[in-house]
C-alpha positions as CSV (number, residue, x, y, z in Angstrom):
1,X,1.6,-32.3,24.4
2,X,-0.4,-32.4,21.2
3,X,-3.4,-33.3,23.1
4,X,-4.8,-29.4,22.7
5,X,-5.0,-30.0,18.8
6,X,-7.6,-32.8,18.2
7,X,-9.6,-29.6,20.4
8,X,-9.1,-27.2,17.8
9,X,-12.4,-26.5,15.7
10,X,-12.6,-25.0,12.1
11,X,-14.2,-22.2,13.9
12,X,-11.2,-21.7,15.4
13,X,-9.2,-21.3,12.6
14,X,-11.3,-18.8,10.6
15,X,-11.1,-16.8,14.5
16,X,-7.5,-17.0,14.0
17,X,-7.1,-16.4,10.4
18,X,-9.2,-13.3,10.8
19,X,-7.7,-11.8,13.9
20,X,-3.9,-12.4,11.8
21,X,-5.4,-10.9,8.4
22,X,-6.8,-7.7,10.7
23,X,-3.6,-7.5,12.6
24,X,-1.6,-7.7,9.1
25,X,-3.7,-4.9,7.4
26,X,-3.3,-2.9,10.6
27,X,0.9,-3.3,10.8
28,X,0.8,-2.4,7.0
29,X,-1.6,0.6,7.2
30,X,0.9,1.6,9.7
31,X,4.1,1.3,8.1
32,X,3.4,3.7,5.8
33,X,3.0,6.4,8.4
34,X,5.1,7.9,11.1
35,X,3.0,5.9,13.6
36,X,5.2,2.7,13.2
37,X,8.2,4.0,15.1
38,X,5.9,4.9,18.2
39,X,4.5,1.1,17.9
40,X,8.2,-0.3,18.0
41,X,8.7,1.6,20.9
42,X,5.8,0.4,22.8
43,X,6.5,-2.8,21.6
44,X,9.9,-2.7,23.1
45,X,8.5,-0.9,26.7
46,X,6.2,-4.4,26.2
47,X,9.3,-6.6,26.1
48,X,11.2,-5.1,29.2
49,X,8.0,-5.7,31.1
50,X,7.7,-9.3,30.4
51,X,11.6,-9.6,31.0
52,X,11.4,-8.1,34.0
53,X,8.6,-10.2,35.7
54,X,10.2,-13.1,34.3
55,X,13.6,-11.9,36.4
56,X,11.5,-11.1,39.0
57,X,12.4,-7.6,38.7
58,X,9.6,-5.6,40.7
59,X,10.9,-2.0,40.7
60,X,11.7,-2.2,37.3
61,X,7.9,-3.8,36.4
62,X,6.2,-1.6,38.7
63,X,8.0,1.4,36.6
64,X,7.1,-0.3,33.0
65,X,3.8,-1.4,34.0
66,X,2.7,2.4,35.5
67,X,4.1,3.7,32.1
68,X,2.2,1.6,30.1
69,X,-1.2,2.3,31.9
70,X,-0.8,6.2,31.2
71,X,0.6,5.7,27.6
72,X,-2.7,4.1,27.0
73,X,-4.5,7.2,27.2
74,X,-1.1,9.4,25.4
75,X,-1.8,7.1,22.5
76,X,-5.3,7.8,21.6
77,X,-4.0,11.7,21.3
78,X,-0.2,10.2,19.5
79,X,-2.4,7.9,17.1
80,X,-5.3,10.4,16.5
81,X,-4.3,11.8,13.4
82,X,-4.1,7.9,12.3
83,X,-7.3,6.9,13.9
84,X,-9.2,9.2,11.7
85,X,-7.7,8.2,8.8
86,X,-8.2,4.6,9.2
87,X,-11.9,4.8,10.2
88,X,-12.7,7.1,6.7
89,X,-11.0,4.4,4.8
90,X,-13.4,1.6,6.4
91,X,-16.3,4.1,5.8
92,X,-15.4,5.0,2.2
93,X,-18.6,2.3,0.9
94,X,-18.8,2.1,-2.6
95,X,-15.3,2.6,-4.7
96,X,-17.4,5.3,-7.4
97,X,-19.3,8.2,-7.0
98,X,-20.5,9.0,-10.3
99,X,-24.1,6.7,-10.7
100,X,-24.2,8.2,-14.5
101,X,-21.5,7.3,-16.6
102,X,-21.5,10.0,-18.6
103,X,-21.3,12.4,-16.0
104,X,-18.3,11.0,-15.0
105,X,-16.6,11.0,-18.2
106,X,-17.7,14.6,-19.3
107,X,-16.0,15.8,-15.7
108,X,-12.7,14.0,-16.3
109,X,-13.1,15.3,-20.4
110,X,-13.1,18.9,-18.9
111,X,-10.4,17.9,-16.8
112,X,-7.7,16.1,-19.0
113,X,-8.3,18.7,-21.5
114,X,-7.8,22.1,-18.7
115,X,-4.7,20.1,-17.4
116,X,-3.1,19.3,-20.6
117,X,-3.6,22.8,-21.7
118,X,-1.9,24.1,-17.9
119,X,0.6,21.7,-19.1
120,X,1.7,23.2,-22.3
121,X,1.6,27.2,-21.1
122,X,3.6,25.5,-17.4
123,X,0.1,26.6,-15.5
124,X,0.7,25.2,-11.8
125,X,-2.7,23.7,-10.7
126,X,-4.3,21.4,-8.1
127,X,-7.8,19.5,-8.9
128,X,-9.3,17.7,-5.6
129,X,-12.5,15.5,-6.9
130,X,-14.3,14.1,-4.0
131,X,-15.4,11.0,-3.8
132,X,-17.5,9.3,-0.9
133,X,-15.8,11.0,1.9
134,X,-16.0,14.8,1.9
135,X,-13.0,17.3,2.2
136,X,-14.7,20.2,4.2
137,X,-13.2,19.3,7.6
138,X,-9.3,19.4,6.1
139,X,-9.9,21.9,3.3
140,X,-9.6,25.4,5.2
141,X,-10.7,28.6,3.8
142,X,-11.1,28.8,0.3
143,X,-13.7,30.7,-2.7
144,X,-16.9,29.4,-3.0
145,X,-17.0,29.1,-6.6
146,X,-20.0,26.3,-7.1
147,X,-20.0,25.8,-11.2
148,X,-19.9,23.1,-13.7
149,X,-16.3,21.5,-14.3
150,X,-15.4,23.2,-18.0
151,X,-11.9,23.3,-18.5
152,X,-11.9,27.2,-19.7
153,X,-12.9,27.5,-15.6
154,X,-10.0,25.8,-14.2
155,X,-7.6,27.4,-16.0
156,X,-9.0,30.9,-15.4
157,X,-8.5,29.9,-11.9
158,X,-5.4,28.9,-12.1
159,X,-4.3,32.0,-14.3
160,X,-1.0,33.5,-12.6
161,X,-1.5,36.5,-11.1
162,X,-5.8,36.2,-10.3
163,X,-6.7,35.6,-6.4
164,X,-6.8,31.8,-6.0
165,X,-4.2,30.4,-8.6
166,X,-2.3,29.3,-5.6
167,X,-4.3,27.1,-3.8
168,X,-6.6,24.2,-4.9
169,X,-10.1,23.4,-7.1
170,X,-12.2,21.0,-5.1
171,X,-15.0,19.1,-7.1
172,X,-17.7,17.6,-6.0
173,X,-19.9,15.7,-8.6
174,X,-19.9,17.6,-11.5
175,X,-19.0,20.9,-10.4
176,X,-16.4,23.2,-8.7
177,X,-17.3,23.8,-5.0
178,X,-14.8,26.0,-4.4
179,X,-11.3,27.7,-5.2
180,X,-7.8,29.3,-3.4
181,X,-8.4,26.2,-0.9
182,X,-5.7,25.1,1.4
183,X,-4.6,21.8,1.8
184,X,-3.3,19.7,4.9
185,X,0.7,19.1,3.7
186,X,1.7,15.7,3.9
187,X,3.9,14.5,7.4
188,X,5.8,12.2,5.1
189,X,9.3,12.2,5.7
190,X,10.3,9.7,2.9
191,X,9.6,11.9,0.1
192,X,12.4,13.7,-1.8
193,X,13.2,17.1,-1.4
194,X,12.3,17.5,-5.2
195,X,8.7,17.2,-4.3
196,X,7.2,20.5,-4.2
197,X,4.3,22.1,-2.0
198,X,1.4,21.6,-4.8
199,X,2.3,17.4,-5.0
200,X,2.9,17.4,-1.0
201,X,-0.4,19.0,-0.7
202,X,-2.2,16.5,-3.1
203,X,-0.8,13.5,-0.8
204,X,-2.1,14.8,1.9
205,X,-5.3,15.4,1.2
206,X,-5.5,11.6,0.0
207,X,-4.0,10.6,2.7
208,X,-7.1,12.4,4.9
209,X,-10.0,11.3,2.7
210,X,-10.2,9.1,-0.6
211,X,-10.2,11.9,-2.8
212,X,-8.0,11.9,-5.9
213,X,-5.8,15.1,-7.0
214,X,-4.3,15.7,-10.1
215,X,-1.4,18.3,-9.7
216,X,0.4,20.2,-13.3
217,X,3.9,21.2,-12.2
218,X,4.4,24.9,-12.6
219,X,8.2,24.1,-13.1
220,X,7.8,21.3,-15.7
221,X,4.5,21.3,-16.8
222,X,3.6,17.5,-16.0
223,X,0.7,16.4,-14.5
224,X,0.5,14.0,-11.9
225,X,-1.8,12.2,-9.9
226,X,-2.4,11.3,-5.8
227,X,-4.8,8.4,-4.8
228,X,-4.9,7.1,-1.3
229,X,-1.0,9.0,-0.4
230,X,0.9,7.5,-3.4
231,X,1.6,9.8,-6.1
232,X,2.2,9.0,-10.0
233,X,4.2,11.5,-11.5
234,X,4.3,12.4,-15.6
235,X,0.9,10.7,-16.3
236,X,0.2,10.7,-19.8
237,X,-3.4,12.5,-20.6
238,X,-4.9,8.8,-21.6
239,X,-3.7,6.8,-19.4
240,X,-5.1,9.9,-16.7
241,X,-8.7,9.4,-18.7
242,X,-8.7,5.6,-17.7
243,X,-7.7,5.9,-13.9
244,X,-10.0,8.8,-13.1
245,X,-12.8,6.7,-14.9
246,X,-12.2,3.6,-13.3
247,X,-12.1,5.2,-10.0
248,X,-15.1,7.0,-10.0
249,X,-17.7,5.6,-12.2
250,X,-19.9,3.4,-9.5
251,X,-20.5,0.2,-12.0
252,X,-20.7,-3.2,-9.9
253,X,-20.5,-5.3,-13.2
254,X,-16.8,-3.4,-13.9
255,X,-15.5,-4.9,-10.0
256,X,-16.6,-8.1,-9.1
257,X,-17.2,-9.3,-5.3
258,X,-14.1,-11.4,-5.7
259,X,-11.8,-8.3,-7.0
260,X,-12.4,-5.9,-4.6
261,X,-11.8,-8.5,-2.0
262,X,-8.6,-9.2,-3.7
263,X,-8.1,-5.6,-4.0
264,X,-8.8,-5.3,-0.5
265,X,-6.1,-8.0,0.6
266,X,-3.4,-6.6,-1.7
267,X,-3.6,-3.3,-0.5
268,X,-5.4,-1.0,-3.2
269,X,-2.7,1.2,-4.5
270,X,-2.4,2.9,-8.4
271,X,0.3,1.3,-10.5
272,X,3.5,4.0,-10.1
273,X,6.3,5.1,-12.7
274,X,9.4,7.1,-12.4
């Protein structure tokens, strides 16, 4: 019986290891989308099939089995929106995208201080910075606006009653691309009813690419901040400083090879608060 183990190579393991660790990430990438509750239902149209050839039970795992060949093809066009998601998170490369410091830190300057000042007058805004993987095949229609990030900009933009206070900034590098732009909403059914249409947008769109958003409530005037679908609501203007830094200055001294690997394991995810 336990002859097959003395067989078993360290090559072996790693194979296995690997093929568990992808499976793992897969499942948990999964779970936080809409997509799990299709892949319990194949799993259980899986089940039925092996039941029934272990029964012996043709008609039944002639029906399964002819299912299951045509769902292969329904999933590719089910799972798409999925798919896509998951490949631009394996192509995002480096985690910066400033290669200058202080163009980094001037941007998110201009930023804190437009926000904060929404903040105080209850100015409803959305900020989309890009980072490696670019927004123009989910962001439709907008102004092109192409300007350096000052904070006198963005909230002129976001002025009630001018043309494009409604929809959202998107900045690439150091400047404003464009303005009025409309975001994919968010299919997330676990959200509460209290999230509005500015903070469902900002998921959304960093659920589709690995852009960040930072959203000031019109109601409330807090600002809060989406980063790969999980939002942080009433971030403090400091503590928004240091997470917009850390996530876009490109410095390979700040993450080590063994952090981002760790990072990678865990699941990278923004620390959340009520």
């Amino acid at each position: 019986m336990f002859e097959i183990f003395p067989q078993v190579t360290l090559r072996d393991v790693v194979d296995i290891l690997i093929v568990t660790f992808l499976i793992y990430r897969v499942l948990v990438y999964l779970s936080r989308t809409r997509a799990i509750q299709i892949l319990f239902g194949i799993m259980t149209i899986v089940l039925i099939s092996v039941v029934a050839k272990l029964l012996n039970l043709y008609a039944l795992s002639f029906l399964v089995n002819s299912i299951l060949t045509i769902g292969i093809f329904a999933l590719i066009v089910i799972f798409q929106p999925e798919i896509r998601k998951l490949l631009a998170r394996l192509g995002e490369g480096q985690l910066g995208v400033f290669t200058k410091t202080y163009e980094a830190q001037k941007v998110v300057d201009e930023i804190t201080r437009a926000v904060v000042a929404m903040g105080k007058d209850k100015i409803g805004g959305l900020i989309v910075i890009e980072r490696k993987v670019k927004t123009d095949g989910y962001a439709e229609a907008g102004t092109v606006i192409d300007a350096k990030v000052f904070k006198e900009l963005i909230i002129t933009i976001f002025w009630p009653g001018t043309p494009l206070h409604d929809g959202a900034v998107i900045v690439r590098d150091d400047r404003i691309k464009k303005a009025g732009v409309i975001l994919p909403i968010t299919l997330n059914t676990s959200l509460p009813q209290t999230v509005g249409t500015r903070h469902r947008a900002a998921i959304g769109i960093t659920e589709e690419t690995d852009s960040i958003a930072v959203v000031v409530s019109e109601e409330t005037g807090r600002i809060s901040i989406a980063y790969h679908g999980k939002l942080v609501k009433n971030i403090e203007p400091q503590r928004l400083k240091r997470v917009l830094l850390s996530l876009l200055i490109q410095n390979e001294d700040k993450k080590s090879l063994k952090d981002m690997l760790i990072t990678f394991i865990k699941g990278e995810k923004i620390e959340e608060n009520s």
